[in-house]
N, C-alpha and C positions, 0 to 999 in steps of 0.2 A: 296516667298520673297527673298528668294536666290539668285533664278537665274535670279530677277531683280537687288538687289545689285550686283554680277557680271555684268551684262551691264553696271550698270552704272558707276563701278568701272572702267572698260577700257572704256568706252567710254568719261569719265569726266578726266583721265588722262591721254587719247590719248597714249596707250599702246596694244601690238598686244595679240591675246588671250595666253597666258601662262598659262598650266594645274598646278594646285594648288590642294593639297589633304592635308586635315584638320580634325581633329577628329571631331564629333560632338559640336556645344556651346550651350548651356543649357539657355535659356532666364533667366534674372533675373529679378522675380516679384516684385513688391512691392507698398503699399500706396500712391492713388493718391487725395491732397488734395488742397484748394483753398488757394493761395495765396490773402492778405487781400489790400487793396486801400493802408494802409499806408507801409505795407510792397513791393508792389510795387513802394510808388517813394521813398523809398529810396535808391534804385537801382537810379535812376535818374543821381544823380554826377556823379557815377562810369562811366555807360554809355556814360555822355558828357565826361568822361576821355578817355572812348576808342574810342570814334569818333574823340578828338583833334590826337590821333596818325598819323592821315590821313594827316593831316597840315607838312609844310616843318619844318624840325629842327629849320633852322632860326629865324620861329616864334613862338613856342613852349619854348626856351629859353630864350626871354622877353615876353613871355606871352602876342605875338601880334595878335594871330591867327582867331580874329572876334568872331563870335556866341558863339564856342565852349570853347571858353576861357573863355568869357565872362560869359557864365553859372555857370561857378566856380572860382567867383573874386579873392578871396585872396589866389589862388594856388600861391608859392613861388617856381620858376622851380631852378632846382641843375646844371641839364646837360642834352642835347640832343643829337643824332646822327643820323648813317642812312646814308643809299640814296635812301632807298625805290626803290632799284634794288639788288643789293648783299645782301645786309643788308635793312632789312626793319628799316623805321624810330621809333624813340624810345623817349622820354622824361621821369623825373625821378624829383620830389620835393616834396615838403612839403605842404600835407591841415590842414590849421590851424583848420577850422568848423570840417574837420573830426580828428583831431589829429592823421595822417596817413600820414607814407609818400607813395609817390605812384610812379608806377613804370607803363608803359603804352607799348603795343605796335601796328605798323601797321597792319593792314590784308594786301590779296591781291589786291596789286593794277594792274586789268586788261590789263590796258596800259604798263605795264612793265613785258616783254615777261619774263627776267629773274625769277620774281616772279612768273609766272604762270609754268615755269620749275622745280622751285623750290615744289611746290604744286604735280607735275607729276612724283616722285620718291619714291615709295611707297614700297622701303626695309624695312624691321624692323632692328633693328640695336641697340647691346648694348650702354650702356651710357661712356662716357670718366669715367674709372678710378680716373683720378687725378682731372677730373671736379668733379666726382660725387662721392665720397669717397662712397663704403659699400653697392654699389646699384649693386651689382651683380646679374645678371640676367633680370633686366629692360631692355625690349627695344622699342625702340621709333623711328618712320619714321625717317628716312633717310637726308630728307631732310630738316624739321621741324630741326632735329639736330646739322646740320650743320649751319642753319641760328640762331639758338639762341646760337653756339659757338660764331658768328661772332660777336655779344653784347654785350657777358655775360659779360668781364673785365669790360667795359665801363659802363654797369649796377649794377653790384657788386658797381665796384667804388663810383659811383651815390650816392647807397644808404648808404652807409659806413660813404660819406659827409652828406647826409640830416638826417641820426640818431645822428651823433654826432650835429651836427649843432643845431637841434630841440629840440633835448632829446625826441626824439620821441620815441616809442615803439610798433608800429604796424605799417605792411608794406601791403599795397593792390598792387596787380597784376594783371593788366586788359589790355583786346584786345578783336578784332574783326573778326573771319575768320582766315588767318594764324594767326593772333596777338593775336588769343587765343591759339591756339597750341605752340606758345612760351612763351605764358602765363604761360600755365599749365607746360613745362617743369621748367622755371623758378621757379616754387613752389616746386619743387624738388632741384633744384642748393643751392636759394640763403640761405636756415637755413642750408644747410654743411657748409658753409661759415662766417653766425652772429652769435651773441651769442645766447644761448638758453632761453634768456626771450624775445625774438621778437615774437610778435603775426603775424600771418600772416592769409590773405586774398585775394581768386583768385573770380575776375568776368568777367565769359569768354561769348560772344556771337556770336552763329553761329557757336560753336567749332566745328571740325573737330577729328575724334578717333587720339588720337596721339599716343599711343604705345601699348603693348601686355596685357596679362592680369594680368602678375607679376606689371607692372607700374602701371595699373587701381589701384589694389587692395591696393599699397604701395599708394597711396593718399590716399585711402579710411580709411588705418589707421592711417596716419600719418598727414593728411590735415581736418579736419572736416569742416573749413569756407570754401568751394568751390562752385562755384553757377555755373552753364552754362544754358544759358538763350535762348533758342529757339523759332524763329519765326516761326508761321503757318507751312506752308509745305518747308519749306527750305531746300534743300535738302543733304546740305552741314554736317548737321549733322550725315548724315546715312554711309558719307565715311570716310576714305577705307571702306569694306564692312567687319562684321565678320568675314567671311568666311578666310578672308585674316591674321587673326590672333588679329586684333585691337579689342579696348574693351574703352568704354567709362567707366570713375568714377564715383561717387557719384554726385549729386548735380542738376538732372537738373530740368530748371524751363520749361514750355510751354507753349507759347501765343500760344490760340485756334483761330479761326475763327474769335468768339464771341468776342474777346479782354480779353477776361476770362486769368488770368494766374493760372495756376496747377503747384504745385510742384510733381514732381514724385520723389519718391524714389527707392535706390539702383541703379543701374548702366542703362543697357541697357534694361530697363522697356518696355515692350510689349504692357503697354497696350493701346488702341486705340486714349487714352489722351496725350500721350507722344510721342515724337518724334521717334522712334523705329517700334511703333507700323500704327502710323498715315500716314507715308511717306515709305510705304514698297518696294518703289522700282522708278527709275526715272520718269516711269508714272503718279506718284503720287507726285514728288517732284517740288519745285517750284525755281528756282535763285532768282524772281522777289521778295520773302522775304527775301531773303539773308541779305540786306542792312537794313531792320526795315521795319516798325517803331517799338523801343520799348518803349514801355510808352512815343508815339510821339516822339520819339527822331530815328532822320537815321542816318544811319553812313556815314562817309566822311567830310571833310574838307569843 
C-alpha cells in the first residue's frame, strides 16, 4: 500500500520522485458501524451547502444560484467572495431550519489551472502564529494554507455579522475536495477568534489529509462534531500519502458500493470498510466518485 500511495502521490500532484524517509505510522483501528436512513439525510442540507460553493459569489449572495439554493430555501446569505482561482469561492449566512450559521466552501475547480497548482504543493508547514494563537507545532499543507489565509478575514467577518444578526450560536463548516481541506482548517481558525459558547460543526466531503498528526489529533480533542464523508473508491481521500507525514481526523463516514454508508472510527481506519483500507493505492482509486453522488446529491454548481 505504500508504494502505491507513493505513485500516486507524485503522479496526482505532478511532482519528480524526491526521496522522503519517515518513521514508521502505526494504522489506527477502530469500530465500524452502520449509519441509519435518517441519519443519512440529514447530512442532506449540509451537502446541498457544499455543492452551492461551486456557484459564482454573485449568486450565492442573493441566493440565486438554481437547484442548489433552492434545496435550502430560507438560507439568509451574510457575504460571499472568491474567484475560484486565487481564492476559492466562499459564501457565509444564516439557516433558520437549522439555527446555524453556515460557512461554505469551493473544491477544485479543474478548469482553473491555478487551483489545481494550488492542490500540487504538498509541504507541511506550521500554522500562522497570529492567525492561529497556541497551535504550536500543527502543520498543515502548504498550499491548503495559503488559500484559507486568502478568506479567513472575509470569513471571520461573515460570521461575526451572521452571530450577532441571528443570535445564533452554532456555526457549520462545510466543502467539497479542496473546500474541505479549508473547511477543516477553518475549524481550527475560527473558535481562537469567537466566543467560547459557539458550537461548532465541520461536513467535509472527498477530504484530502490536510496536515500532520499534531493537527489530526488537536481536532480530535478539540472538535468532536467532524463528519468526512467518502465516496466509494474516491481516491482523493488516500492523498498526500502517509508516508509523507499527513494524517486524517476523527470522523469519517463511507459510502460503500452497496450505497451502505459505515461510520469508521478513529482516524485513518484500515479496515476494508473504510476508505484507508478499501482504496490502497491509485489502482484501486477512482476520480469518477470524486463528485458524488451522496445521498443523490453531486457536487457542482
Amino acid at each position: 500500500m505504500v508504494a502505491g500511495e507513493l505513485m500516486l502521490s507524485f503522479i496526482s500532484f505532478g511532482l519528480g520522485l524526491i526521496p522522503f524517509t519517515y518513521g514508521l505510522v502505526l494504522p489506527r483501528q477502530g469500530a465500524v458501524t452502520a449509519v441509519s436512513t435518517a441519519q443519512i439525510n440529514s447530512f442532506s442540507p449540509f451537502t446541498h451547502f457544499a455543492s452551492t460553493a461551486y456557484c459564482q459569489p454573485s449568486t450565492t449572495i442573493n441566493w440565486s444560484c438554481g437547484a442548489n439554493c433552492n434545496a435550502n430555501p430560507g438560507f439568509i446569505p451574510v457575504a460571499s467572495g472568491g474567484d475560484g482561482s486565487e481564492t476559492q469561492f466562499w459564501f457565509v449566512g444564516f439557516d433558520p431550519a437549522l439555527a446555524t450559521v453556515i460557512v461554505s466552501h469551493q473544491g477544485t475547480d479543474t478548469s482553473k489551472l491555478v487551483a489545481d497548482l494550488t492542490d500540487a504543493d504538498i509541504i507541511l508547514t506550521g500554522l500562522d502564529q497570529t492567525m492561529f494563537p497556541g497551535t504550536s507545532g500543527l502543520e498543515v499543507h502548504s498550499g491548503f494554507k495559503d488559500t484559507q489565509a486568502r478568506s479567513a478575514p472575509g470569513v471571520l467577518a461573515a460570521v461575526q455579522k451572521a452571530l450577532s444578526a441571528h443570535g445564533a450560536t452554532k456555526v457549520a463548516i462545510v466543502g467539497h475536495s479542496l473546500g474541505a481541506a479549508i473547511a477543516l482548517i477553518d475549524a481550527v481558525f475560527l473558535p481562537l477568534h469567537l466566543p467560547s459558547n459557539i458550537q461548532f460543526k465541520v461536513v467535509g466531503y472527498g477530504m484530502p489529509r490536510v496536515g500532520n498528526l499534531a493537527f489530526a489529533q488537536y481536532l480530535d480533542a478539540h472538535f468532536p462534531d467532524l463528519t468526512r464523508i467518502n465516496n466509494r473508491e474516491d481516491l482523493v481521500p488516500i492523498l498526500p500519502g502517509r508516508f509523507l507525514g499527513f494524517h486524517h481526523p476523527h470522523g469519517e463516514i463511507h459510502i460503500q458500493d452497496s450505497g451502505a454508508w459505515d461510520a469508521c472510527a478513529g482516524d485513518d481506519n484500515t479496515s476494508d470498510l473504510c476508505t484507508t483500507g478499501d482504496v490502497g493505492n491509485i489502482f484501486e482509486g477512482s476520480t469518477s466518485d470524486h463528485g458524488g453522488p451522496y445521498n443523490g446529491i453531486q457536487m457542482g454548481c
